[in-house]
Biotite code that builds the C-alpha atoms (Angstrom):
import biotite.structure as struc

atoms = struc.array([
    struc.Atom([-8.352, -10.392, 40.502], chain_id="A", res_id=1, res_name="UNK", atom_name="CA", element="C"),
    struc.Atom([-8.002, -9.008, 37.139], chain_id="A", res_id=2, res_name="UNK", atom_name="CA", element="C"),
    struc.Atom([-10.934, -6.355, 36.023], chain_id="A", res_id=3, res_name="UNK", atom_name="CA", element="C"),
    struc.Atom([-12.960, -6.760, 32.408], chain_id="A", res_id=4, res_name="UNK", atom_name="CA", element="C"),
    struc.Atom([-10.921, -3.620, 31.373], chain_id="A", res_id=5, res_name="UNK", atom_name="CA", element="C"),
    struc.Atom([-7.329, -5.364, 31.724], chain_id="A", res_id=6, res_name="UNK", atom_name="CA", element="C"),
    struc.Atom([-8.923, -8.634, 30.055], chain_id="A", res_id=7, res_name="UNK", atom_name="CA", element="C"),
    struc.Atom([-9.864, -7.658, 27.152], chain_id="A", res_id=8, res_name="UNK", atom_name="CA", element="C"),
    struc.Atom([-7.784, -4.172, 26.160], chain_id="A", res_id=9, res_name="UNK", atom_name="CA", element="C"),
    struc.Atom([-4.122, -4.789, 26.086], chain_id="A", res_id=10, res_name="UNK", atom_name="CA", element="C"),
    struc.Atom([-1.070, -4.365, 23.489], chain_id="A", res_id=11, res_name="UNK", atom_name="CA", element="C"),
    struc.Atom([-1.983, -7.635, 21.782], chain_id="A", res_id=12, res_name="UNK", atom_name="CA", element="C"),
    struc.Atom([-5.999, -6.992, 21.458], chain_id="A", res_id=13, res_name="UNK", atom_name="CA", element="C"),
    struc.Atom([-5.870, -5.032, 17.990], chain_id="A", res_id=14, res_name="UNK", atom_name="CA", element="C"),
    struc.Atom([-7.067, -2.167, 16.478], chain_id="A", res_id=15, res_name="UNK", atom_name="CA", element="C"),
    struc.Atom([-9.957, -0.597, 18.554], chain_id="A", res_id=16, res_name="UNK", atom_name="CA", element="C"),
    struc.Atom([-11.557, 0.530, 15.241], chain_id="A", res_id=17, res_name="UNK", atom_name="CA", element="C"),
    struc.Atom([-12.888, -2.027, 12.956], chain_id="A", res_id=18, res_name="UNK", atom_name="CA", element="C"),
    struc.Atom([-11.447, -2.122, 9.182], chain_id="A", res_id=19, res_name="UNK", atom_name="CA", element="C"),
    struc.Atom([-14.727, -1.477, 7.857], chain_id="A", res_id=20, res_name="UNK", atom_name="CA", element="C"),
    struc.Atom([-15.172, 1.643, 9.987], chain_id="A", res_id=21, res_name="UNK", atom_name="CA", element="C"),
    struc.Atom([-11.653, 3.218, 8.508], chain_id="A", res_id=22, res_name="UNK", atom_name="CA", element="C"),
    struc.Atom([-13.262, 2.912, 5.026], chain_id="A", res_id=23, res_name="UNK", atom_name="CA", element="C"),
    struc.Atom([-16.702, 4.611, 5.679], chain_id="A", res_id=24, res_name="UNK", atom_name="CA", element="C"),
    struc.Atom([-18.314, 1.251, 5.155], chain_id="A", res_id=25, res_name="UNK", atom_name="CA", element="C"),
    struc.Atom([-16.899, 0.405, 1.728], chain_id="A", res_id=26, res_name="UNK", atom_name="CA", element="C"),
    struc.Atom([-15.738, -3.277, 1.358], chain_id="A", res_id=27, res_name="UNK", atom_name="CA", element="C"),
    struc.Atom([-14.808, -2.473, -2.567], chain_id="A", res_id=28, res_name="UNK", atom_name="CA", element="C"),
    struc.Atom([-12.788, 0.159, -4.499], chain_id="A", res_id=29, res_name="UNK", atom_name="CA", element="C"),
    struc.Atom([-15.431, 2.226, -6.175], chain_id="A", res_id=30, res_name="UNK", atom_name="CA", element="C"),
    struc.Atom([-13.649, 3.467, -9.293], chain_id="A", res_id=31, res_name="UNK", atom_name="CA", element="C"),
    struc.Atom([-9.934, 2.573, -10.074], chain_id="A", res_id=32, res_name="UNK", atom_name="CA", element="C"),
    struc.Atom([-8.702, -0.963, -8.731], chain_id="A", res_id=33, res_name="UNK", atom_name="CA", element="C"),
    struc.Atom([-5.118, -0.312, -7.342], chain_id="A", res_id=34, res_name="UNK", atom_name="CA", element="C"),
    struc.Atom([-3.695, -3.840, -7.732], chain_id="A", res_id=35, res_name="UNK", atom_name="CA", element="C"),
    struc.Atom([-0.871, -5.360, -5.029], chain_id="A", res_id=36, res_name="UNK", atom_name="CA", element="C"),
    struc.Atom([2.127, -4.367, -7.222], chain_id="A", res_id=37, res_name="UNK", atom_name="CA", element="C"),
    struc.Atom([1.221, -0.961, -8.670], chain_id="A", res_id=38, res_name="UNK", atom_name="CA", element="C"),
    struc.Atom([3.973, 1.433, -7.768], chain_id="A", res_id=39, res_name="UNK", atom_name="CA", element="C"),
    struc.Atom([2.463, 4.718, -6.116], chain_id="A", res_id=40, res_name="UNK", atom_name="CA", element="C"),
    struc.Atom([4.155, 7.617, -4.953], chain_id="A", res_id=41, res_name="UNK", atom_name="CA", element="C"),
    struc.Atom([2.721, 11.190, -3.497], chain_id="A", res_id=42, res_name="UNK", atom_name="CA", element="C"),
    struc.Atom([2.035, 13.659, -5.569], chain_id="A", res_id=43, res_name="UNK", atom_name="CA", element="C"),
    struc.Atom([2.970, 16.533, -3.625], chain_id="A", res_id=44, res_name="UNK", atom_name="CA", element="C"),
    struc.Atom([-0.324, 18.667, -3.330], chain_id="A", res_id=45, res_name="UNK", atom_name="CA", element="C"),
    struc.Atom([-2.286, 19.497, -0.500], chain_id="A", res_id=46, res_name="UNK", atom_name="CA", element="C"),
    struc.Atom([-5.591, 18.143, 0.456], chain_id="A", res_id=47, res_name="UNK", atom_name="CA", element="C"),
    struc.Atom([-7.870, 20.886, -0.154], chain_id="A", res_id=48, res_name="UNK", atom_name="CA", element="C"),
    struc.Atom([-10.349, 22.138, 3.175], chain_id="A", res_id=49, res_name="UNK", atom_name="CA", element="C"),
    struc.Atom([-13.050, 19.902, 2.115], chain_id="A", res_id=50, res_name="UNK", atom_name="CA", element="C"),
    struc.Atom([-10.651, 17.002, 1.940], chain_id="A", res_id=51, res_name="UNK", atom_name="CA", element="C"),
    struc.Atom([-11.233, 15.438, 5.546], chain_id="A", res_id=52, res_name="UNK", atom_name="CA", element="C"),
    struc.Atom([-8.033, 12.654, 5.982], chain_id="A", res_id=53, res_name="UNK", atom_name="CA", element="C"),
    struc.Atom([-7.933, 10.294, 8.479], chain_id="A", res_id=54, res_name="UNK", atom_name="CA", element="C"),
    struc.Atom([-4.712, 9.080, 10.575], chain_id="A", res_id=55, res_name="UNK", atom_name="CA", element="C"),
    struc.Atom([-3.808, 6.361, 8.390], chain_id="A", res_id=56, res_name="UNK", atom_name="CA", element="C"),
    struc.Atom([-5.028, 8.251, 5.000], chain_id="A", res_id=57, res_name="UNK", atom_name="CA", element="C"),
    struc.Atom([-1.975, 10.779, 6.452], chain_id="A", res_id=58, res_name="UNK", atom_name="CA", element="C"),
    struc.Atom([-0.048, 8.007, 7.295], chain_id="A", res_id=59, res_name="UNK", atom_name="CA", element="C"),
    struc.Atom([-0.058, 6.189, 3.486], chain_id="A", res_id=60, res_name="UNK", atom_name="CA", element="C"),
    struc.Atom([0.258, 9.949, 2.320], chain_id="A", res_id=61, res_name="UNK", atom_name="CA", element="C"),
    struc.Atom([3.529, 9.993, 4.214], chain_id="A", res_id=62, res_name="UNK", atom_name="CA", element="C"),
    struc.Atom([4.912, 6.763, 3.267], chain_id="A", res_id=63, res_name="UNK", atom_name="CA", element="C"),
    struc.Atom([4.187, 7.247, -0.598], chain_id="A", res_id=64, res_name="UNK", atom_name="CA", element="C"),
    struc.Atom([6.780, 10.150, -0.115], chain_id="A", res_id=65, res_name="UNK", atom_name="CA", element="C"),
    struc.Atom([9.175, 7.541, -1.898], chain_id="A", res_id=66, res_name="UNK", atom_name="CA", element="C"),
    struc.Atom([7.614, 4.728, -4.430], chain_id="A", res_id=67, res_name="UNK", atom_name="CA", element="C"),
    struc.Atom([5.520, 2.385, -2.912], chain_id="A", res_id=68, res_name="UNK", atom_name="CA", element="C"),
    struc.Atom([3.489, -0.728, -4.019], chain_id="A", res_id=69, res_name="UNK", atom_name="CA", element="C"),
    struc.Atom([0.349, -1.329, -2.195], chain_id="A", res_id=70, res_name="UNK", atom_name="CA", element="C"),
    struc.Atom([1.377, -4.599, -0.577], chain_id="A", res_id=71, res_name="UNK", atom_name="CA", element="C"),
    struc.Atom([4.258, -3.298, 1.184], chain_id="A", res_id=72, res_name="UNK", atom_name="CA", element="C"),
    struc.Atom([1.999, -0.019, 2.357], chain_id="A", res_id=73, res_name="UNK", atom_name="CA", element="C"),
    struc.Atom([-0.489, -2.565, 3.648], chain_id="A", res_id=74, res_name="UNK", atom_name="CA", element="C"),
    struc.Atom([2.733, -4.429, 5.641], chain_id="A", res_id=75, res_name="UNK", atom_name="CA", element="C"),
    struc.Atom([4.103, -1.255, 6.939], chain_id="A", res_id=76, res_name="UNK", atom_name="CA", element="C"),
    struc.Atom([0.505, -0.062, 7.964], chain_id="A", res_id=77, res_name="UNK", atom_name="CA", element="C"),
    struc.Atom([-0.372, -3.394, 9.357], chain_id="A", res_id=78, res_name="UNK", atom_name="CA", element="C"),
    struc.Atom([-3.812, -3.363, 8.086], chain_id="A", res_id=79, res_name="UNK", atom_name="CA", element="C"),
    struc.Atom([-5.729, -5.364, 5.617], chain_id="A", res_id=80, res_name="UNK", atom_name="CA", element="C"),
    struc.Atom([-4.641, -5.154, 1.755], chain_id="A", res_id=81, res_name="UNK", atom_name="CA", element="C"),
    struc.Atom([-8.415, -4.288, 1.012], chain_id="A", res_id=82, res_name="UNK", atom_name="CA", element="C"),
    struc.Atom([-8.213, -1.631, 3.592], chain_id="A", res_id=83, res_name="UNK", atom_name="CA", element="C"),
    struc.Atom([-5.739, -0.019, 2.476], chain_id="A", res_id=84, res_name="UNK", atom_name="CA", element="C"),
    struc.Atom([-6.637, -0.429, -1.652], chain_id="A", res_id=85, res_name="UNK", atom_name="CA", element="C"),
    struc.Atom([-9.778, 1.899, -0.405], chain_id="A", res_id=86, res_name="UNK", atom_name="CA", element="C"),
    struc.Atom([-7.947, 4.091, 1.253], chain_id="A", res_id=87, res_name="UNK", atom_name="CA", element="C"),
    struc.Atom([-5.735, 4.429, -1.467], chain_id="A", res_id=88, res_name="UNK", atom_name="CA", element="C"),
    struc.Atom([-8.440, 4.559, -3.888], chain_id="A", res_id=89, res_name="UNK", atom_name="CA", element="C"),
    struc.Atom([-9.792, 7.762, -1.689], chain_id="A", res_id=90, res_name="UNK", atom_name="CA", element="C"),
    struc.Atom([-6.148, 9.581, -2.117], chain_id="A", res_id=91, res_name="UNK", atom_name="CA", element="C"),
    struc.Atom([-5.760, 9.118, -5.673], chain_id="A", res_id=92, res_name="UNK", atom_name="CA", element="C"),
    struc.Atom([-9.493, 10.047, -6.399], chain_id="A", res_id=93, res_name="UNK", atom_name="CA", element="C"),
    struc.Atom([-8.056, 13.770, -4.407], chain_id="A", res_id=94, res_name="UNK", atom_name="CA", element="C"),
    struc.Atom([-4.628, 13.835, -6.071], chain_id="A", res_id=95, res_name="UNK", atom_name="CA", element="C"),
    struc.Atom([-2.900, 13.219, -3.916], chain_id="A", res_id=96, res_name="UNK", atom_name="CA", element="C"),
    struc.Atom([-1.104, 9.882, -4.767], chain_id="A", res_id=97, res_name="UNK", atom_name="CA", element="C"),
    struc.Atom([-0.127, 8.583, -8.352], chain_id="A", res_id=98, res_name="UNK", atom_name="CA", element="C"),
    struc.Atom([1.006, 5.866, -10.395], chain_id="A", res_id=99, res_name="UNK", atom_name="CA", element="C"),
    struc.Atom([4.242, 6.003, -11.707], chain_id="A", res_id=100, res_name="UNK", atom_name="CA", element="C"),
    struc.Atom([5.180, 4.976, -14.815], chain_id="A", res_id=101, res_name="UNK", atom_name="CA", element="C"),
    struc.Atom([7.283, 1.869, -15.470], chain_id="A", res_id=102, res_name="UNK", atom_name="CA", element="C"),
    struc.Atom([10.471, 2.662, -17.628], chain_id="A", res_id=103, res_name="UNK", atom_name="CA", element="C"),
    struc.Atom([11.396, -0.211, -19.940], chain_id="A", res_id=104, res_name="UNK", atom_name="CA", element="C"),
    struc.Atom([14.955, -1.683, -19.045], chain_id="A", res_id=105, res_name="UNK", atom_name="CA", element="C"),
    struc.Atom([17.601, -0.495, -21.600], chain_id="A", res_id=106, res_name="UNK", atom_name="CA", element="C"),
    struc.Atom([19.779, -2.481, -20.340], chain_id="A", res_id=107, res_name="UNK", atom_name="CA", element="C"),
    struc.Atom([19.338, -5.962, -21.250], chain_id="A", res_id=108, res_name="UNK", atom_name="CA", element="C"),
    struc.Atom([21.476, -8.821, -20.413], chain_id="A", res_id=109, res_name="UNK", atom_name="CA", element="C"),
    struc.Atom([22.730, -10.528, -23.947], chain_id="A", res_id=110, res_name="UNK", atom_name="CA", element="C"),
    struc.Atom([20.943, -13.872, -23.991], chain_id="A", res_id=111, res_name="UNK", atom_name="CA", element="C"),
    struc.Atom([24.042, -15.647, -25.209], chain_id="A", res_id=112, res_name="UNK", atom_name="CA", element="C"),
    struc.Atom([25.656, -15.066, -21.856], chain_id="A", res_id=113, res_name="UNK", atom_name="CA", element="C"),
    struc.Atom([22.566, -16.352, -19.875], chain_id="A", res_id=114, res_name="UNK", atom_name="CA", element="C"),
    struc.Atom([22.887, -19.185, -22.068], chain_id="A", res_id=115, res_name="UNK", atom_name="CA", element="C"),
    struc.Atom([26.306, -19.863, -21.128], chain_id="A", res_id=116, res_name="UNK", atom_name="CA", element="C"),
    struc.Atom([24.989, -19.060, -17.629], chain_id="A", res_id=117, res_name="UNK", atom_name="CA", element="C"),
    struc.Atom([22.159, -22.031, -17.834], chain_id="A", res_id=118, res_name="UNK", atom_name="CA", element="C"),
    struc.Atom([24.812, -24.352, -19.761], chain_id="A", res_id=119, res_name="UNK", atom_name="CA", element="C"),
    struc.Atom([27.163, -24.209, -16.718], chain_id="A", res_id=120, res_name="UNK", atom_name="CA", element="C"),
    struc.Atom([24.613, -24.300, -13.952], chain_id="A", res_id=121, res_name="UNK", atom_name="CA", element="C"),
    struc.Atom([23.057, -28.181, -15.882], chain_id="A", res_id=122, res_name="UNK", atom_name="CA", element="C"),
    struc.Atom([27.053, -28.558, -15.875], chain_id="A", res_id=123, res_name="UNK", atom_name="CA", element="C"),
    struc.Atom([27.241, -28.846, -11.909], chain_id="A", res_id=124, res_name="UNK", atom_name="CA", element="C"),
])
């Protein structure tokens, strides 16, 4: 006979800590709104003493190493996209992460060859 523990705890079951418990209680961002495609990466600095981070506030700190967009930190994580904004949020209100800035393309394709390109694609 299988025992309540075995039931209801196994590999499949989840997180044991509820979302809402990661972020303190928030359910918003409370200043900046870090939108799904915003490209962060880590800044470098150290938390300071009074900076208290949690095992998945390290782990996003760690994976913003190289440039990351929120949606494929909330993948990786496997936790909810609002989650993880707010925990974002919390890193980049201590420094800690950034946005990087988007460089224009240079190089753009001449538009007489995607032209040509379109005209040959009707073509087949």
């Amino acid at each position: 006979m299988e025992t309540p523990r075995e039931r209801w705890v196994g590999q499949d079951a989840g997180p044991i800590v509820r979302p809402y418990a990661m972020t303190r209680g928030r359910t918003r961002p409370r200043g900046i709104v870090i939108d799904l495609v915003t490209i962060l990466v880590a800044t470098g600095r150290t938390p300071g003493e009074r900076v208290w981070l949690s095992r998945e506030h390290r782990r996003l700190l760690e994976l913003c190493a190289r440039p990351s967009t929120p949606a494929d930190l909330a993948s990786e994580i496997d936790l909810p996209f609002r989650v993880v904004q707010i925990l974002l949020e919390d890193l980049f209100q201590h420094g800690l992460i950034e946005e990087t800035t988007r460089t224009e393309q240079p190089d753009r394709p001449d538009p007489r060859i995607l032209m040509r390109v379109l005209d040959e694609l009707r073509r087949l």
